[in-house]
VEXDREN-2710 file (C-alpha; in Angstrom, 1 decimal):
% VEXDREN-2710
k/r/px/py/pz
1/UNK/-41.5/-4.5/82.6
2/UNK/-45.2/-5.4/82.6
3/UNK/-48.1/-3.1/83.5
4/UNK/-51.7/-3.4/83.1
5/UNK/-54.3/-1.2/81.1
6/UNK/-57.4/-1.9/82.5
7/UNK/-61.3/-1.2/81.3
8/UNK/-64.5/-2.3/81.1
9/UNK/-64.2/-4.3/78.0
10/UNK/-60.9/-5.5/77.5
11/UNK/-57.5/-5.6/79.7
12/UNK/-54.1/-5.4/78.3
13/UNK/-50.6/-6.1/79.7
14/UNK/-47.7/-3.8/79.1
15/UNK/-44.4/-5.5/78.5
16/UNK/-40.9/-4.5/77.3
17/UNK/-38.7/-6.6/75.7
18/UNK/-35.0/-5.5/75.7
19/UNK/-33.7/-7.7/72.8
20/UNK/-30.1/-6.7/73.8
21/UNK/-30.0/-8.2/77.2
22/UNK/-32.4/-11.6/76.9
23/UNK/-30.3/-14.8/75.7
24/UNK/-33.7/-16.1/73.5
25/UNK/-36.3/-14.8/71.9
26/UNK/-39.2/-13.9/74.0
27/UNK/-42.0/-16.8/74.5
28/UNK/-45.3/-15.5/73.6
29/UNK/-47.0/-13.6/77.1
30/UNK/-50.3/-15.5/78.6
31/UNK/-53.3/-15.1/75.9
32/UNK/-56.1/-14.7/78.3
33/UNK/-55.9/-11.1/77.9
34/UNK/-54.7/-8.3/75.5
35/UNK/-51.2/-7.8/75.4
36/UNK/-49.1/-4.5/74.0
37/UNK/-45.5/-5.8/73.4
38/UNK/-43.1/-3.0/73.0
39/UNK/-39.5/-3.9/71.6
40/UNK/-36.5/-2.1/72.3
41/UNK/-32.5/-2.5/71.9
42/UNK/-30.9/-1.1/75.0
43/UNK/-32.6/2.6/75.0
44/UNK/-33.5/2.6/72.0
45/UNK/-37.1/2.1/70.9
46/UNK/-37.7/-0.7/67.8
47/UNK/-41.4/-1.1/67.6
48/UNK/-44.6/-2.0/68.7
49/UNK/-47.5/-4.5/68.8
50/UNK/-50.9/-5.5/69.9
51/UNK/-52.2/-9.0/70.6
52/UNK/-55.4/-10.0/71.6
53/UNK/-57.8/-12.0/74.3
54/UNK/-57.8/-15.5/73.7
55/UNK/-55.4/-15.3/70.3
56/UNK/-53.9/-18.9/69.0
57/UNK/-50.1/-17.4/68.2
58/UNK/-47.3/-20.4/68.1
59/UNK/-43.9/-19.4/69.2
60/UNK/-43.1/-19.0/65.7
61/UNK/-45.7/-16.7/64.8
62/UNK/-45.0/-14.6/67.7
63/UNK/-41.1/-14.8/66.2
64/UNK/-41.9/-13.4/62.9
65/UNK/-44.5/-10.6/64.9
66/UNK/-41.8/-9.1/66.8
67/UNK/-39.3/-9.0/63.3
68/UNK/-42.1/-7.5/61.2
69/UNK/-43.3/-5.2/64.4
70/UNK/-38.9/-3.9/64.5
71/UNK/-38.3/-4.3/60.7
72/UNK/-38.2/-0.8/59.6
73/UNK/-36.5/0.5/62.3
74/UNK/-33.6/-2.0/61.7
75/UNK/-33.3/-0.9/58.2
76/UNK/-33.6/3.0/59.2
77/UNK/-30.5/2.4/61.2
78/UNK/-28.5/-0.4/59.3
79/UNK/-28.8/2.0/55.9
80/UNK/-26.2/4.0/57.3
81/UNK/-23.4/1.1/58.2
82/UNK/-21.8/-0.1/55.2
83/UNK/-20.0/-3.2/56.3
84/UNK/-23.6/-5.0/56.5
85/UNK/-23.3/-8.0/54.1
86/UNK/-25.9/-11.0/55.7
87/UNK/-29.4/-11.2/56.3
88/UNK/-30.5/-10.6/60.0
89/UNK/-33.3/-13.2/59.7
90/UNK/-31.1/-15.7/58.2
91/UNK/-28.6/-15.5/60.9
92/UNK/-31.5/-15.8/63.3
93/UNK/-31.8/-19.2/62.0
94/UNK/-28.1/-20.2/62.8
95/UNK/-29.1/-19.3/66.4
96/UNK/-30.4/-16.5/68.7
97/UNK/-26.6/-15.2/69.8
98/UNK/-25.5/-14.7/66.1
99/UNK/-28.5/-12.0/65.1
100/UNK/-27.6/-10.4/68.4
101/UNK/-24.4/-9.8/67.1
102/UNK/-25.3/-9.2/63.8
103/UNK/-28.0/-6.1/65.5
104/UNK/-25.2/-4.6/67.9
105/UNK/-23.1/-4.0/64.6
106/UNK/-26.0/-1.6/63.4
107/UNK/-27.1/-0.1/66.9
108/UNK/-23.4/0.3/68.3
109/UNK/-22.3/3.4/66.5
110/UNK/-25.6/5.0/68.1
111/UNK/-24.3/4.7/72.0
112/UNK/-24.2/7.7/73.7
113/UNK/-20.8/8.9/74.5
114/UNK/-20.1/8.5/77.8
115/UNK/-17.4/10.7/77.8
116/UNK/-20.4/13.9/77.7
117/UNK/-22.0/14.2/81.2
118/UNK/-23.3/17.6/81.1
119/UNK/-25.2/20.0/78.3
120/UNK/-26.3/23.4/78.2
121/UNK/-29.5/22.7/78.0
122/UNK/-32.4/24.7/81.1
123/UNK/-35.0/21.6/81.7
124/UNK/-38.8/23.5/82.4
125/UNK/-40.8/20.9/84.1
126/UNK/-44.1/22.6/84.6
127/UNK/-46.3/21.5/87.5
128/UNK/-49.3/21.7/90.3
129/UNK/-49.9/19.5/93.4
130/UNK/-48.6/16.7/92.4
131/UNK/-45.1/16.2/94.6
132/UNK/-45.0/12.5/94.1
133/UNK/-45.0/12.2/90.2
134/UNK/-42.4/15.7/90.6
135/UNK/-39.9/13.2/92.6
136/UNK/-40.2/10.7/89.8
137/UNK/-39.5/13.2/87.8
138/UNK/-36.9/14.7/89.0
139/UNK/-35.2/11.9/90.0
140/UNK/-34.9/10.7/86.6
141/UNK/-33.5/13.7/85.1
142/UNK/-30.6/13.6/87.9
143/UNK/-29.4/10.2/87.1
144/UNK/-29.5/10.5/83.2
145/UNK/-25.8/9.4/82.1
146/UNK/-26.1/13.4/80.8
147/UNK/-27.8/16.1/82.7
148/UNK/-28.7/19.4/81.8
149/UNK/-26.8/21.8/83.1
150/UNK/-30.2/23.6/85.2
151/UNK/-33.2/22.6/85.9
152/UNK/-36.2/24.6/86.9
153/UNK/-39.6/23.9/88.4
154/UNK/-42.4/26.2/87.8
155/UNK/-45.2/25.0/90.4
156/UNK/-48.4/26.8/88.5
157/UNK/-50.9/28.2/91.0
158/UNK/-50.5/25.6/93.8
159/UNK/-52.9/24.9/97.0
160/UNK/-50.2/23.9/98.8
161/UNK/-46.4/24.2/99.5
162/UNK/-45.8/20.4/98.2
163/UNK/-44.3/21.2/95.3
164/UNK/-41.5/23.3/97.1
165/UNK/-40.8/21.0/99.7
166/UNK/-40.3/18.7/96.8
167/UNK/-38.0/20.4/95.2
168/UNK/-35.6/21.0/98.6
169/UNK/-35.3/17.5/98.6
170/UNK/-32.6/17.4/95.3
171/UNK/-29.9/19.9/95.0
172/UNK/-29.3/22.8/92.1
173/UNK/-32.8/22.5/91.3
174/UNK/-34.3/26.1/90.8
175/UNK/-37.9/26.6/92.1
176/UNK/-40.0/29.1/90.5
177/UNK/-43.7/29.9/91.8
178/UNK/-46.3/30.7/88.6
179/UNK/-49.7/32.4/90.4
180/UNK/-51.7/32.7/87.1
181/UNK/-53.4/29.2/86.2
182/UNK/-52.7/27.7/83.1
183/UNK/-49.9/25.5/81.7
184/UNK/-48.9/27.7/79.0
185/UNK/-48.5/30.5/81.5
186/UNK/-45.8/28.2/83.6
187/UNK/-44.3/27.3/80.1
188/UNK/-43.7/30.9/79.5
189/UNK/-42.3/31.6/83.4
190/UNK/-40.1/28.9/82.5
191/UNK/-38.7/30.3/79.0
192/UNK/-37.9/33.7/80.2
193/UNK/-36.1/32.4/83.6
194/UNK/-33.8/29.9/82.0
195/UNK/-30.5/30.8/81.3
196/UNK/-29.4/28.3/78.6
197/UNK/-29.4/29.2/75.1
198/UNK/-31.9/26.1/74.4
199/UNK/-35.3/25.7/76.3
200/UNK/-36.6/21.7/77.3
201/UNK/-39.8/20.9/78.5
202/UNK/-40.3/17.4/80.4
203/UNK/-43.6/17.9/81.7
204/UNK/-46.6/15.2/81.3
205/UNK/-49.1/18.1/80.4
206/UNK/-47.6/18.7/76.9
207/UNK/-45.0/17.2/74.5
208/UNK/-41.1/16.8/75.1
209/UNK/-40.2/19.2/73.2
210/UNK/-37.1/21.9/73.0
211/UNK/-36.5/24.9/71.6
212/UNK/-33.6/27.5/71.4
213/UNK/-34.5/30.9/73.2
214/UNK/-33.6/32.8/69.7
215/UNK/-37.2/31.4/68.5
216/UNK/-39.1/33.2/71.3
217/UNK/-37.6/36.4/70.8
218/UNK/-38.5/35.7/67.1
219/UNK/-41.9/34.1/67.0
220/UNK/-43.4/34.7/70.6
221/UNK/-43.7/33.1/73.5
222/UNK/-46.8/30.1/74.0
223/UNK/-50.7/31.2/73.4
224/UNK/-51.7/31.6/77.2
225/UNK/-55.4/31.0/75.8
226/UNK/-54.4/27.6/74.7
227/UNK/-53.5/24.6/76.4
228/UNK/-54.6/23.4/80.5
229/UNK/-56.1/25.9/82.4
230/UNK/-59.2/27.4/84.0
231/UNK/-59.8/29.8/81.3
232/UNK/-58.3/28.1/78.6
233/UNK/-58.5/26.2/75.7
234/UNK/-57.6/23.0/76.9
235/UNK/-54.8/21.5/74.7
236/UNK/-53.0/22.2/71.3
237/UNK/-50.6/25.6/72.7
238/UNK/-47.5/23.3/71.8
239/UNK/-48.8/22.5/68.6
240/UNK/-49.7/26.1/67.7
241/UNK/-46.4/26.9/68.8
242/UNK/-44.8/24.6/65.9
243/UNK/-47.1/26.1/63.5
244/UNK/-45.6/29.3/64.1
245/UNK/-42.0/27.9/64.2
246/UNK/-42.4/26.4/60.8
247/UNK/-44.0/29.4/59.7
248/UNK/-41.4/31.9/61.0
249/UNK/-39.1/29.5/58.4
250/UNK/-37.4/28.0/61.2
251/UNK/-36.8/24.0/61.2
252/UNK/-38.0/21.2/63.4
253/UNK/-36.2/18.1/64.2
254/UNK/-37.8/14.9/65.3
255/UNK/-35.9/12.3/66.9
256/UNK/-37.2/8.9/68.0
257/UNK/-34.6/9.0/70.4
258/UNK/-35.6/11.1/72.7
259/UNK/-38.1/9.3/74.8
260/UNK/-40.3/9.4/78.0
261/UNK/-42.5/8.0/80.1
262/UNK/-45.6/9.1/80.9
263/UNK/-47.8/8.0/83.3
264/UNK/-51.1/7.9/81.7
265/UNK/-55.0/7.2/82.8
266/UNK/-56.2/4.5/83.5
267/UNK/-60.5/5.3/84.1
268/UNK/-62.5/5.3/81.0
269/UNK/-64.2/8.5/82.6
270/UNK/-60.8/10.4/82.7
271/UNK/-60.1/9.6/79.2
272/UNK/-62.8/11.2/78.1
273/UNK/-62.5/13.8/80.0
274/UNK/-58.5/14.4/77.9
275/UNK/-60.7/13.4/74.6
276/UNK/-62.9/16.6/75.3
277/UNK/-59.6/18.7/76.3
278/UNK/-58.2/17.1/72.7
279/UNK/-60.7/18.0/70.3
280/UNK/-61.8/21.7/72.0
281/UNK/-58.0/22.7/71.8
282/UNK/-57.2/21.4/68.4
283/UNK/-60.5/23.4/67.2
284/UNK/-59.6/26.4/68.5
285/UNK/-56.0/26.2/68.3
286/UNK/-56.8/25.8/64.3
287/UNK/-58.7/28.3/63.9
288/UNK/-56.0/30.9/65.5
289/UNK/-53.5/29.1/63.2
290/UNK/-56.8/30.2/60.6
291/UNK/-57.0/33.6/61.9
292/UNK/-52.9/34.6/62.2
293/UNK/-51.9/32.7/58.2
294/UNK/-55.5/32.7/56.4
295/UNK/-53.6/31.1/53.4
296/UNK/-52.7/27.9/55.3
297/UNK/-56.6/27.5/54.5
298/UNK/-57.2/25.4/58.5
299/UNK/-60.9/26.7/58.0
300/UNK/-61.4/23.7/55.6
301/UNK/-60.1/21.1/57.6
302/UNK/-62.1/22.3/60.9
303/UNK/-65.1/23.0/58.8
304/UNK/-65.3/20.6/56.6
305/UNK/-62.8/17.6/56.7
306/UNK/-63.6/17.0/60.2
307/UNK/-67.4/17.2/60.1
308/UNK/-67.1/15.3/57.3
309/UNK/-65.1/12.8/59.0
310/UNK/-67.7/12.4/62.3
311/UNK/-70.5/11.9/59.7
312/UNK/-69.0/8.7/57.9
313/UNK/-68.1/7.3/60.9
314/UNK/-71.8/7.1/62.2
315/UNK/-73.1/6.1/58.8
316/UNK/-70.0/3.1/58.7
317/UNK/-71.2/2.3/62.3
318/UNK/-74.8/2.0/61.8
319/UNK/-76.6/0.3/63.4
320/UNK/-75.1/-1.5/66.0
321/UNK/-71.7/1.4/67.3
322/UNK/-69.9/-1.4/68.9
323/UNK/-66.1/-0.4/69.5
324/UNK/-64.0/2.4/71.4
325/UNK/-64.3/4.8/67.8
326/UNK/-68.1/5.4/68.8
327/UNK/-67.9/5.1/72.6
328/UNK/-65.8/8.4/72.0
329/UNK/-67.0/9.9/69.2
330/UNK/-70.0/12.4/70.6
331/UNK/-66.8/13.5/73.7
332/UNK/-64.8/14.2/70.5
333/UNK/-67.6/16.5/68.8
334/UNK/-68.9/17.6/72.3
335/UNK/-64.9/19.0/72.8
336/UNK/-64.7/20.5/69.0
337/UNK/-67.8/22.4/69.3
338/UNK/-66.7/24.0/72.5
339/UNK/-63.7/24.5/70.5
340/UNK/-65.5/26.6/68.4
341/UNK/-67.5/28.6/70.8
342/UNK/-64.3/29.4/72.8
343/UNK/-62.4/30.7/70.0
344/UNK/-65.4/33.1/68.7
345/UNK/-66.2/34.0/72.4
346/UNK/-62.2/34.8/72.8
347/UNK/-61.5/35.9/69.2
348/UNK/-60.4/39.8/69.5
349/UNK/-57.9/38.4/72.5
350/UNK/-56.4/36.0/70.0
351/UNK/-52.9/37.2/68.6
352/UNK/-49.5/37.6/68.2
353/UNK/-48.2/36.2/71.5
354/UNK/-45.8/38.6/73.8
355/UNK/-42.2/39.1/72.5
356/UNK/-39.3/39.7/74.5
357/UNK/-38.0/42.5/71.7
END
């Protein structure tokens, strides 16, 4: 799968390797541009690496790139088979077919089972005007090899009546119609109309995250301050959410497994433009973590780490700011001082989400 990344300075092309289904190791992409190589074994994801314009790689180089880039990954999941007696490299020098062998003895115990189809799981995909990515969407979640057992749409303050007519086009999908602006109001809607015992969000506003509906009768539902919307924050509700998941003494699990795809920007001016979102949500998002736990002391890191942090960079840069770390830098202060001024501005409305008891 190749795909392009395109910008004023320097153009990279996307491509995934599936080491499970090639018969050789992958030759080196054209070096004429940048290249992002990602490295996967069936669905699950190995590693990562960059390359760039113009590079002198040999085939053998590019070899030993792709085991360093998947090396820890390989370990992470061979550690737990105990029948593992020969070196995965050294096989690779008997030939190409043996170390594929030797890899599907680690990875094979982690297929799913296809014997599970269904799981009580309500997916939340919040969303506004934007029918065609919904149908991607939605079309993936349908032909998993497991669905979840509902699905629900929350179409946040639309201009239009795409997102329904979207929705009629797949069966069992529920369609739920969100008139106050703001992702974190939809992500709420979505929460308190699902009737599974755990909550998933698959979204490309926010992170793929789940939680069990227990947690939001404990710990509230998501800051409506925070995250996308006209009279929001801009970004950082999910992450102010964990904060208070972790501090309610519940766990979080990460699992590499679980991935998605997002479809990202591509214009320099739109990045930005998420940069700002970025930095004025994580500001204020940290100081209402500040404000609701003083002792987790966040007033140091947005006060002083971070300034900190901005004014090394422009001394280290001085005097020429070549590179994307200073093209971005004043959007990323621009963003944190709104930050600031939004969360002093809004600071008697910050609190304790709603709870349901």
């Amino acid at each position: 799968m190749n795909n392009t990344v395109d910008d004023s300075c320097t153009k990279y092309v996307i491509h995934k390797f599936n080491l499970q289904e090639i018969t050789s190791f992958p030759e080196f992409p054209n070096n004429s541009h940048g290249n992002y190589i990602t490295l996967w074994w069936n669905d699950i994801a190995l590693g990562s690496f960059y390359t760039e314009p113009y590079e002198s790689i040999t085939r053998e180089d590019f070899t030993q790139m792709i085991l360093e880039a998947i090396e820890d990954t390989v370990q992470h999941y061979a550690g737990r088979q105990k029948n593992l007696d020969k070196d995965g490299k050294a096989l690779l020098s008997e030939s190409f077919k043996s170390w594929q062998q030797w890899m599907e003895g680690i990875f094979s115990a982690w297929h799913w089972n296809a014997d599970i189809k269904c799981v009580p799981v309500s997916v939340v995909v919040c969303t506004r005007n934007r029918a065609v990515h919904l149908k991607k969407c939605l079309r993936a979640l349908m032909n998993q090899s497991c669905v979840p057992q509902e699905i629900l749409v929350v179409d946040n303050a639309p201009s239009d009546e795409s997102t329904l007519l979207a929705v009629k086009e797949f069966d069992g999908i529920r369609y739920i119609r969100e008139l106050k602006p703001g992702l974190d109001f939809a992500r709420n809607t979505g929460a308190r109309n699902a009737t599974m015992q755990v909550v998933a969000y698959a979204d490309d506003d926010g992170a793929n995250m789940a939680f069990r509906k227990e947690v939001f009768d404990k710990v509230g539902y998501f800051d409506e301050l925070l995250d996308v919307g006209p009279f929001a924050a801009g970004c950082d509700g999910d992450s102010e959410m964990y904060f208070r998941v972790l501090n309610g003494n519940y766990t979080m699990c990460y699992n590499p497994r679980a991935i998605s795809f997002h479809k990202h920007r591509k214009e320099i001016k739109e990045l930005k433009r998420q940069i700002y979102d970025y930095y004025k949500g994580w500001s204020a998002a940290a100081l209402v973590q500040q404000k609701n736990n003083p002792k987790a002391n966040y007033a140091r890191l947005v006060f002083r780490r971070y300034p900190y942090q901005c004014i090394r960079t422009v001394i280290r840069g001085f005097p020429l700011y070549s590179g994307w770390l200073h093209e971005t830098l004043w959007v990323e202060v621009k963003g944190y001082l709104a930050g600031l001024y939004f969360f002093f501005r809004n600071r008697n409305r910050f609190g304790n989400p709603e709870r349901t008891n």
